[in-house]
N, C-alpha and C positions, 0 to 999 in steps of 0.2 A: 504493500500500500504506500501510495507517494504521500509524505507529508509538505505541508506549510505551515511556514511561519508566519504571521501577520502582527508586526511592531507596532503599539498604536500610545497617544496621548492620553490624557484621563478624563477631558471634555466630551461634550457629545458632537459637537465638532469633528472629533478624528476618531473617536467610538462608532456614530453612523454610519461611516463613509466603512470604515473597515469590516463594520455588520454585513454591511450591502454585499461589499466585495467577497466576502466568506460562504455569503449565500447562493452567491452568482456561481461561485467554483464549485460548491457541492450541486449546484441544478445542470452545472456542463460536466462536471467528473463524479458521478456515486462514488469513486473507490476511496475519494482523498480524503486526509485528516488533516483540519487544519488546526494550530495554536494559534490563541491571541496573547499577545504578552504585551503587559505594560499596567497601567495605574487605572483603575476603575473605582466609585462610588459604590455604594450597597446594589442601589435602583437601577446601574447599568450590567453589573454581573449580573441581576435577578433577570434583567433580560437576555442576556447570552445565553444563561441557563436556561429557560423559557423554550429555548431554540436549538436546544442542544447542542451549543456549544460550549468548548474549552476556552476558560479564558483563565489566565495563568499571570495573579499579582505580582511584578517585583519591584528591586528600586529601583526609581528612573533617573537618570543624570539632568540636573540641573545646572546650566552654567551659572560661574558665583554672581551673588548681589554683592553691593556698595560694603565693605567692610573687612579688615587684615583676616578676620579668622575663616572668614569663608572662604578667601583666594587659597588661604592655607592647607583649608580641608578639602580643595577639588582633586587636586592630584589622586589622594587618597581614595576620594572616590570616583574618581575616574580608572582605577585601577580596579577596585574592588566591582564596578559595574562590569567591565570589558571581561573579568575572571568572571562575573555571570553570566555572559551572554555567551561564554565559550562554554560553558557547564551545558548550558539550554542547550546550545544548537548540538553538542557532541553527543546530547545523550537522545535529541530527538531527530539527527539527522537528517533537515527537511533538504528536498529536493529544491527549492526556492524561499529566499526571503523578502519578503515585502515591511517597509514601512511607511509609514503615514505623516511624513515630514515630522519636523520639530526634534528638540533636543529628546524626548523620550524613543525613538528609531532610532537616532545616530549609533550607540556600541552594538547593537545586537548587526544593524549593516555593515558596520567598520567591519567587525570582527567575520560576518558570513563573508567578505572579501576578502581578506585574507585568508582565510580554510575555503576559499575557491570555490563559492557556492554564488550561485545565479542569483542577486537580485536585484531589486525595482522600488522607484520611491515613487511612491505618488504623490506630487504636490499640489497644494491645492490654490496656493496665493497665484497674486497676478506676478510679485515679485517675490524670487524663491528664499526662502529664510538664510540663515546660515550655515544650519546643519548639511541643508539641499547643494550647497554654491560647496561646502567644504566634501560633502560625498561624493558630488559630481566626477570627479577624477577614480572614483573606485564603483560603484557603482554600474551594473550590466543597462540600466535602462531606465529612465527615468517619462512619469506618465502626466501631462501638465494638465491642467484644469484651464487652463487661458491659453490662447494663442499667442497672446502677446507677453508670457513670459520665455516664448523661444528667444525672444531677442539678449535674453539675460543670461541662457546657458549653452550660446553658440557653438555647433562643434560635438556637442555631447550626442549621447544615443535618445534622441527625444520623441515621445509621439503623445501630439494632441490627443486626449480622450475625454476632457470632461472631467467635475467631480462627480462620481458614483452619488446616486440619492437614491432614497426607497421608493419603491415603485408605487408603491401606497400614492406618496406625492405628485406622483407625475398624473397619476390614473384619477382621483377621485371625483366625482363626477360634482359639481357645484348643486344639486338637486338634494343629493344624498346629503352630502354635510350640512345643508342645510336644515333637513329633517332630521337628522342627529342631534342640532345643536338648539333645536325648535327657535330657529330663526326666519326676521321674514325675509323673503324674496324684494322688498319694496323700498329696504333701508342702505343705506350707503355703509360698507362694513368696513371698520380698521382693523387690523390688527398689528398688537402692539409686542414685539418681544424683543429680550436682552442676552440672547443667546442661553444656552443649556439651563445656566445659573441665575440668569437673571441677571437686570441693568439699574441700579440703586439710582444713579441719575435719570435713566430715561421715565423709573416709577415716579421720581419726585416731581418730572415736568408733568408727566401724565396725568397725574392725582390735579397738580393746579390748572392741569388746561380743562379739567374740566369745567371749570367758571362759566369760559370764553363758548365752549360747547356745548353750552346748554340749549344757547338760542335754537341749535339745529334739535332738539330731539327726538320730534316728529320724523327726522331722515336718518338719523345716525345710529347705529352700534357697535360697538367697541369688544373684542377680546383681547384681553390681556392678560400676558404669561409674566409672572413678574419673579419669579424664582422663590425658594421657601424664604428667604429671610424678611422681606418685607411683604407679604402675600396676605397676611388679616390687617395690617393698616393699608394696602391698596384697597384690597374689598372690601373696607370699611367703606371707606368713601366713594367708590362707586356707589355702592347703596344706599348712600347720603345724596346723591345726586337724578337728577329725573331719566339719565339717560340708560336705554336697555347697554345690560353689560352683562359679559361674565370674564370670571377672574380665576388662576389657576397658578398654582404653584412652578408644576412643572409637567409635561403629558407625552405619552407615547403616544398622541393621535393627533400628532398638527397633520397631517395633511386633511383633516377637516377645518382647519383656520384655516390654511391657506385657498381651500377650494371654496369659501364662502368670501373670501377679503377681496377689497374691492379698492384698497389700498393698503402699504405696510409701514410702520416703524420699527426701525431693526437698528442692531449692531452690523457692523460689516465685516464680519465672520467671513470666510472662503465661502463655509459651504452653504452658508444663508445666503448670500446673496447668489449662489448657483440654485439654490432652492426659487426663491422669488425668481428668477430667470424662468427655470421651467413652467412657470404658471404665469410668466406674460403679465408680472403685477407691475405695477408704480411703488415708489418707494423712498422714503425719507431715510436716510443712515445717518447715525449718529455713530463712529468708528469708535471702540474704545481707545482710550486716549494713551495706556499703558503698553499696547500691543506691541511685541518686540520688532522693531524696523520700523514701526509704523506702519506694519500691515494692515492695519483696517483700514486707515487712513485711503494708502494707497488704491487698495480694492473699490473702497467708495469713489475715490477720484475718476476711476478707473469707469466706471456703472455714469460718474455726471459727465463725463467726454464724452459718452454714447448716449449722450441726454436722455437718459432711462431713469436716474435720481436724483433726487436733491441730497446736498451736505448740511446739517448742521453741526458744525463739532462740541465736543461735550464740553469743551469752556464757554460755547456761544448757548449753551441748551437752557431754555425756561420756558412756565410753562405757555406763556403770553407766546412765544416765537412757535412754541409746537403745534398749538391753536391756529393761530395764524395759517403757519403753511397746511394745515391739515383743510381747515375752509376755504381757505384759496384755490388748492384741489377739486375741492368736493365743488367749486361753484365753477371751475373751470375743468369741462368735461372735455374741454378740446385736447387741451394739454396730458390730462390724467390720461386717456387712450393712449394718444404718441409718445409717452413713457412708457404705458405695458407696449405696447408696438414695440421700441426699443429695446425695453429689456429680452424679449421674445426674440429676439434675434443673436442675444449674447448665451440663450441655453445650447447645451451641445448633450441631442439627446443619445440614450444607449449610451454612456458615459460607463456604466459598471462592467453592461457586456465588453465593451472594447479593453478595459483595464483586465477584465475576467482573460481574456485573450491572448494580452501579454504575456500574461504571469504563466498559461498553458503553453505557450509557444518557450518561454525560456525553460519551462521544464524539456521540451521533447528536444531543444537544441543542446541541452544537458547530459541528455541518453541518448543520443543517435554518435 
């Protein structure tokens, strides 16, 4: 039996994308076992688990923060990671290794490259982290989510595929979610999220834009994912307010927000705004401002050059400005189309199948 490896982060960000992909490869190969290996939450094992899959906790390498003791203690663990990920791959011998960019893939790749094993990183930004730009030189193949991050790693083994999303998301029919979520057909819907965990800024605009969005309430409805930590003071106030809403920690079934939304507020995550893509929505990003490189940044800039989104950045976010563009939108129905038009032209469908692909083709170029 061929195994895989699949390297992933501990967000839902690069947990999704590597579901997707694990499920792509067992619906094209019955025989294969795949590992996931990396950092997961309670609620994302309970779903691997759900699905029969392995998913295999370790430590993951973090490049040091601001401070003597931590530059001190990297070497250390940079040693003590790379002796793990030679334990894992020696004793599970996968046929390919895949990761799912960022510092948590980097030693289990490093080190499948050196013990001479076939793998593939799938990136998912417009522009490739550092992990991706330092693997690039050892790495069999790398799978981009943008086209226009070929410009960044010229020269390499590179093939556009998209980022892998659930197929849930691409398929749900706007009818059905709607009946699921017993909403009506008649209302202009937003939805509101801050990626996996939730966005403490984007909650606090949200809660005071509700003021300003009152006047609409006869057209408006709101879901909002606000993460668990502020999740009973967001739906306090929703329910303070006259406007229809529902509010949610955190949920395995966005692709019913998204096949009812009519517009989005988002972080600009890779694989959200390849989400919003596939559904041809409009959309406001507010990039988190922490993001290592300024990847969100970038990705949203990226979404306002194909005048598919608007930016507001999280030093610029209140809830007066959120309000603002969100009514602006809602009254200018010219504009809100030729953004979903735009963004509909940045999805790149079959994204899983094609990356499913790769990773089957570097196994057979491996045994032949």
């Amino acid at each position: 039996m061929k195994k895989i490896v699949i390297a992933t982060g501990g967000t839902g960000g690069h947990l999704f994308p590597a579901l997707t992909i694990g499920e792509k490869l067992k619906e094209k190969e019955k025989d294969l076992k795949i590992l996931f290996v990396g950092e997961a939450k309670a609620k994302y094992l309970e779903l691997f688990r759900k699905k029969g899959l392995i998913f295999r906790k370790t430590k993951v390498l973090k490049l040091p923060s601001k401070g003597f003791l931590n530059y001190l203690k990297f070497p250390f663990l940079l040693l003590f990671v790379l002796f793990q990920s030679f334990f894992i791959l020696f004793k599970v011998k996968p046929a390919v290794v895949v990761g799912m960019g960022g510092a948590a893939s980097g030693p289990l790749l490093l080190t499948a490259s050196f013990l001479r094993i076939p793998t593939l990183i799938q990136e998912q930004n417009v522009i490739p982290g550092l992990t991706t730009k330092i693997l690039s030189r050892f790495v069999g193949e790398i799978a981009l989510g943008f086209a226009e991050t070929k410009k960044y790693l010229s020269g390499k083994s590179l093939v556009l595929t998209g980022n892998p999303l659930r197929q849930e998301i691409l398929e749900r029919k706007r009818e059905e979610a709607l009946k699921n979520l017993n909403f009506s057909p008649d209302y202009f819907t937003v939805f509101i999220l801050g990626g996996s965990t939730g966005a403490h800024s984007i909650n606090l605009a949200a809660v005071v834009a509700v003021d300003d969005l009152q006047e609409e309430e006869e057209k408006l409805q709101i879901i909002h994912l606000s993460g668990e930590e502020d999740y009973q003071r967001v739906k306090r106030l929703y329910e303070k307010s006259g406007l229809r809403s529902l509010v949610f920690p955190f949920t395995e079934k966005i692709e019913d927000f998204y096949a009812v939304a009519d517009l989005v507020v988002a972080r600009a995550g890779a694989i959200t705004i390849s989400e919003i893509a596939s559904r041809g929505l409009p959309v406001i990003l507010v990039p988190y401002p922490y993001a290592k490189e300024k990847h969100q940044e970038i990705n949203a800039r990226y979404l306002v050059r194909k005048n598919a989104a608007i930016l507001i950045r999280d030093k610029e976010l209140s809830g007066p400005r959120l309000a603002r563009e969100i009514l602006f939108l809602l009254k200018d129905k010219k504009r809100l189309i030729a953004m979903g038009e735009n963004s509909k032209i940045l999805a790149q469908p079959g994204a899983a199948e094609k990356v499913a692909e790769c990773i089957l083709k570097l196994i057979k170029s491996a045994t032949n």
